[in-house]
C-alpha positions as CSV (number, residue, x, y, z in Angstrom):
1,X,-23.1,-0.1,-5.8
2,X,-26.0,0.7,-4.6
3,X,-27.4,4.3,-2.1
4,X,-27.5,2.5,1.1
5,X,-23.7,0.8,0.6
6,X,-22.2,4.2,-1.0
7,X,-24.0,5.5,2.2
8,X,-21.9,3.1,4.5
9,X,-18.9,3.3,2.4
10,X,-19.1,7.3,2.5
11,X,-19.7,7.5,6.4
12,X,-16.6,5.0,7.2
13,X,-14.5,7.0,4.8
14,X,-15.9,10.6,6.6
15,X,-15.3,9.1,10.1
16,X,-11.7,7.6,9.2
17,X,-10.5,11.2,7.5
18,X,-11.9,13.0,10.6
19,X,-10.0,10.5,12.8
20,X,-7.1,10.8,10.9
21,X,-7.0,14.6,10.8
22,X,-7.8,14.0,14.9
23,X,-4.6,12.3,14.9
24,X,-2.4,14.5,12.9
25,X,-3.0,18.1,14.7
26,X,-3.0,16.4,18.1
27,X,-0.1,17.5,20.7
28,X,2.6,15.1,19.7
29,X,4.0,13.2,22.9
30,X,6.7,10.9,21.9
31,X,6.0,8.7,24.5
32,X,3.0,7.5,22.0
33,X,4.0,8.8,18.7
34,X,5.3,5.3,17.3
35,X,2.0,4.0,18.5
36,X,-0.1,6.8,16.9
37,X,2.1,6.1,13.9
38,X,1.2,2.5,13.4
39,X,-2.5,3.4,13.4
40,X,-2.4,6.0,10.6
41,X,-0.7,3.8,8.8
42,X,-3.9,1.6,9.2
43,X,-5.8,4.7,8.7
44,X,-4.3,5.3,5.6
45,X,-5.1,1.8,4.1
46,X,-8.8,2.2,4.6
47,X,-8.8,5.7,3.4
48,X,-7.2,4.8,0.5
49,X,-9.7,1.3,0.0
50,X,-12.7,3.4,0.2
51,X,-11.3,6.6,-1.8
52,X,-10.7,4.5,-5.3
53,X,-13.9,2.4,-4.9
54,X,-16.3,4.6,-6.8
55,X,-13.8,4.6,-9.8
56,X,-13.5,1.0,-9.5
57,X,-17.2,0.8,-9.8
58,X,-17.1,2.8,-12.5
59,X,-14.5,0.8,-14.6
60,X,-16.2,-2.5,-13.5
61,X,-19.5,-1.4,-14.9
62,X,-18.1,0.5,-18.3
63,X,-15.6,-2.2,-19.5
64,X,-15.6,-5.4,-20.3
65,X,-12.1,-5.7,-20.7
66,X,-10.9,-8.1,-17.5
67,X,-7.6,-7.2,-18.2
68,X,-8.2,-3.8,-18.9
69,X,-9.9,-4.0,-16.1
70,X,-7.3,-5.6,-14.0
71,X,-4.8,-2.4,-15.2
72,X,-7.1,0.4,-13.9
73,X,-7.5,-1.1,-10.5
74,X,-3.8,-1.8,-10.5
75,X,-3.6,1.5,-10.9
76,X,-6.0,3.4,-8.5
77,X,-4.3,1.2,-6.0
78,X,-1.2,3.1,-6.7
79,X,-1.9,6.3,-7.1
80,X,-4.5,6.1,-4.2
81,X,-2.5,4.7,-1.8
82,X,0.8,6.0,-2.3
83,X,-0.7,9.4,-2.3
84,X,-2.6,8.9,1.2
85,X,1.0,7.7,2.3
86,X,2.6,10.8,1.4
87,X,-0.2,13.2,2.7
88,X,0.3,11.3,6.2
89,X,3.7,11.4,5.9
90,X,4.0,15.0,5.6
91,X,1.1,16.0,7.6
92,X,2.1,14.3,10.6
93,X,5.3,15.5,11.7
94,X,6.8,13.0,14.0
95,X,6.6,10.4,11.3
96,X,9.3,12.7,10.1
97,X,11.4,12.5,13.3
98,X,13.2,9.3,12.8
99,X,14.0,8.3,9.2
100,X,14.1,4.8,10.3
101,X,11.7,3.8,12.9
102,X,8.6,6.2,10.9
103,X,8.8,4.7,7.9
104,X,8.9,1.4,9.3
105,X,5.8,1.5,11.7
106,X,3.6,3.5,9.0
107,X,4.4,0.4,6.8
108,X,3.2,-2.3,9.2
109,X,0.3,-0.2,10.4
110,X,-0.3,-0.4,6.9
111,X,0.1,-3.9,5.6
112,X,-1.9,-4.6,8.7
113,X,-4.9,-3.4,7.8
114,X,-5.2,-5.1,4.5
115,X,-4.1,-7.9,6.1
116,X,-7.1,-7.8,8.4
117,X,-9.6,-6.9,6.1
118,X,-8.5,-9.4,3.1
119,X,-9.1,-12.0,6.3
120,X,-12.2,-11.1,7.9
121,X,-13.8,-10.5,4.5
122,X,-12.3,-13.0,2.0
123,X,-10.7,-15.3,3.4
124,X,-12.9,-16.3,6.5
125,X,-15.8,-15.9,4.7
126,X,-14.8,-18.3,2.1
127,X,-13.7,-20.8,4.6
128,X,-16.9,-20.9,6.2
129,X,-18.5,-21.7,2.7
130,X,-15.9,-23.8,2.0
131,X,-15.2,-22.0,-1.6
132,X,-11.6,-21.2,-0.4
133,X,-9.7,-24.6,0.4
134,X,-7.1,-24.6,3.4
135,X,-4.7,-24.9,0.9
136,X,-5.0,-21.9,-0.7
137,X,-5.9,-20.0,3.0
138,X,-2.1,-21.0,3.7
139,X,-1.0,-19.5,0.7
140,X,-2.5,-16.4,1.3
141,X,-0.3,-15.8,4.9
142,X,2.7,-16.5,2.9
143,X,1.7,-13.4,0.0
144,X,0.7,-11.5,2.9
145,X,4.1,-12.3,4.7
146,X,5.6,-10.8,1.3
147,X,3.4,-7.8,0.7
148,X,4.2,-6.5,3.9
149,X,7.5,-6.1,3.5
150,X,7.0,-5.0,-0.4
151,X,4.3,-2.1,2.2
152,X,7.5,-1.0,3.9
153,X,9.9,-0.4,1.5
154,X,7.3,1.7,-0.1
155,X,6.6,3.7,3.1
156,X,10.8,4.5,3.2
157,X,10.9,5.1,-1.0
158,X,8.3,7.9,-0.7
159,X,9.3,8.9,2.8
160,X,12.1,10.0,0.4
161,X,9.3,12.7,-1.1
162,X,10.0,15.1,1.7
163,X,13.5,16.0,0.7
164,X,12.3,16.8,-2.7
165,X,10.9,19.8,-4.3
166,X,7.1,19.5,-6.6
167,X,7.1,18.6,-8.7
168,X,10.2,16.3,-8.8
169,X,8.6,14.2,-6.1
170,X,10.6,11.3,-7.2
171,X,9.7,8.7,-4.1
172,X,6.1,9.2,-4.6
173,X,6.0,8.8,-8.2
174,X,8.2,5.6,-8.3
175,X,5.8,4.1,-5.2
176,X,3.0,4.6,-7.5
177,X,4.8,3.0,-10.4
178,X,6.2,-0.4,-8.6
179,X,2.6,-0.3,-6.5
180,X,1.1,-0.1,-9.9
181,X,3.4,-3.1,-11.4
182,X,3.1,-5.7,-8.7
183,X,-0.8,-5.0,-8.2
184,X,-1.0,-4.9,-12.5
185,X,1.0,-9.0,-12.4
186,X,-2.4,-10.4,-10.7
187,X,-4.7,-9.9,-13.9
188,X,-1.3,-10.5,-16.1
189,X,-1.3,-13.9,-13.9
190,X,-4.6,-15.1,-14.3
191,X,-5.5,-13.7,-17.9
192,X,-2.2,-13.7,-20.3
193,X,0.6,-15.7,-18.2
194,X,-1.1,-18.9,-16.5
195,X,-4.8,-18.8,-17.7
196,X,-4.5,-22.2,-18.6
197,X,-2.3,-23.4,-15.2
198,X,-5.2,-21.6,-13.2
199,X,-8.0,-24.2,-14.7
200,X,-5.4,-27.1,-14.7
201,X,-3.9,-26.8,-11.6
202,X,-4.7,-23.6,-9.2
203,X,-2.8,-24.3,-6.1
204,X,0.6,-24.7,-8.9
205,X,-0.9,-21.5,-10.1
206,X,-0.8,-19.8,-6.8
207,X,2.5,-21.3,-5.6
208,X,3.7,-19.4,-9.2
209,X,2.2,-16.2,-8.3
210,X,3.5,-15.8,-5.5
211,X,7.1,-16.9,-6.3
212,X,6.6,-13.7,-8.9
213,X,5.2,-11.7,-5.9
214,X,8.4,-12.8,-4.0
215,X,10.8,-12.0,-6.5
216,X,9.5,-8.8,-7.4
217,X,9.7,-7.7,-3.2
218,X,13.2,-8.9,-2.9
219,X,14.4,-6.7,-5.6
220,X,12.2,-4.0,-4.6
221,X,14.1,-4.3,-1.0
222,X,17.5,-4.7,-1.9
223,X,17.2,-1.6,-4.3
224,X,15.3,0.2,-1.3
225,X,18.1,-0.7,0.9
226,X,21.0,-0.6,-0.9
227,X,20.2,2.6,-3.1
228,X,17.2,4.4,-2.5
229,X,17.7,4.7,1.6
230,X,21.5,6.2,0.8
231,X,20.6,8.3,-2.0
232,X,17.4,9.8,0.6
233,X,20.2,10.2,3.3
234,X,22.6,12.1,1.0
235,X,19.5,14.4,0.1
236,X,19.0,14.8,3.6
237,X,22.4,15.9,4.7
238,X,22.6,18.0,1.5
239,X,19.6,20.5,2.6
240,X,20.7,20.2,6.2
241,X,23.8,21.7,5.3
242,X,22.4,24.2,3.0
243,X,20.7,25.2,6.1
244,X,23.6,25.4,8.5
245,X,25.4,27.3,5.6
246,X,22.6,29.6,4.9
247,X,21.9,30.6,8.9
């Protein structure tokens, strides 16, 4: 990377934080909040991109490892963006206000904006240039159809972070970890898994990928659903109560 794109990469990131922290100590009006919600989410995402690219750059240009490789930027996606997540989660206070709706909109404002940037700058580009085929353009509205709802169950798992005490965050440390794992199965994919698929036969390797990314999302929703959201509301009620009991 060179000065003048850690220049532009540093200004976007300085503008986006200043319009985030804009955002968060704002008078709340509910009338907007879901709205305001929805575009921190978006926030976040970019933050979060532009945060881990200087240590991406750094493992990029230190090992040689690709699937070493592939594990570090597996995991500064987690830890980067599941940390932004939490900071606006608990910064901005009307996310807090519904344990439903909050989680919900910070999700798609999320997913969003990698789904707008992976577009404009991947995908159009290489269908202009014709290195991406149609095929494989369709494919990536189906993953992106996935990852958003895999984006939304992480936005209620470490939602569940405000309940707990540090350092026993456990929602933000298990968003990191399943961020982590279905970032991590991309290089696993193309390097150990299906190498040889990917030469033979990409669009069978694609159409494999993301039956793994679909697999991995469902489970990840059901147990969001079915056990995570119940065990945050039990934790919920239990320190409201401790209030009531204490006043």
């Amino acid at each position: 990377m060179n000065i003048i794109q850690s220049a532009t990469l540093g200004s976007i990131l300085l503008i986006t934080i200043i319009f985030v922290l804009f955002l968060i100590f704002r008078k709340s009006t509910e009338k907007n909040d879901l709205f305001w919600i929805f575009v921190l989410g978006a926030a976040g995402w970019i933050i979060a991109l532009l945060l881990r690219m200087l240590p991406i750059n750094l493992v990029a240009g230190n090992i040689q490892n690709v699937l070493l490789q592939g594990f570090f930027f597996a995991l500064f996606a987690g830890i980067f963006e599941e940390i932004i997540r939490f900071t606006i989660i608990i910064l901005y206070k009307p996310i807090q206000k519904d344990k439903k709706q909050g989680p919900l909109i910070l999700g798609l404002g999320w997913t969003s904006a990698e789904i707008a940037y992976l577009f404009f700058f991947i995908v159009l580009p290489g269908l202009t240039e014709d290195f991406i085929p149609w095929t494989l353009a369709s494919l990536f509205l189906v993953e992106r159809l996935i990852v958003s709802f895999f984006h939304i169950a992480m936005s209620f798992i470490v939602f569940s972070s405000i309940y707990e005490k540090w350092p026993w965050k456990l929602g933000l440390y298990l968003a990191i970890v399943l961020h982590f794992t279905i970032d991590f199965l991309i290089p696993l994919w193309e390097n150990v898994f299906f190498s040889e698929l990917l030469v033979s036969n990409i669009i069978l390797y694609y159409w494999s990928l993301e039956l793994a990314f679909l697999f991995i999302t469902m489970v990840v929703v059901l147990f969001t659903i079915f056990i995570w959201i119940p065990y945050s509301s039990r934790k919920a009620h239990s320190i409201e109560n401790s209030k009531i009991f204490i006043a």
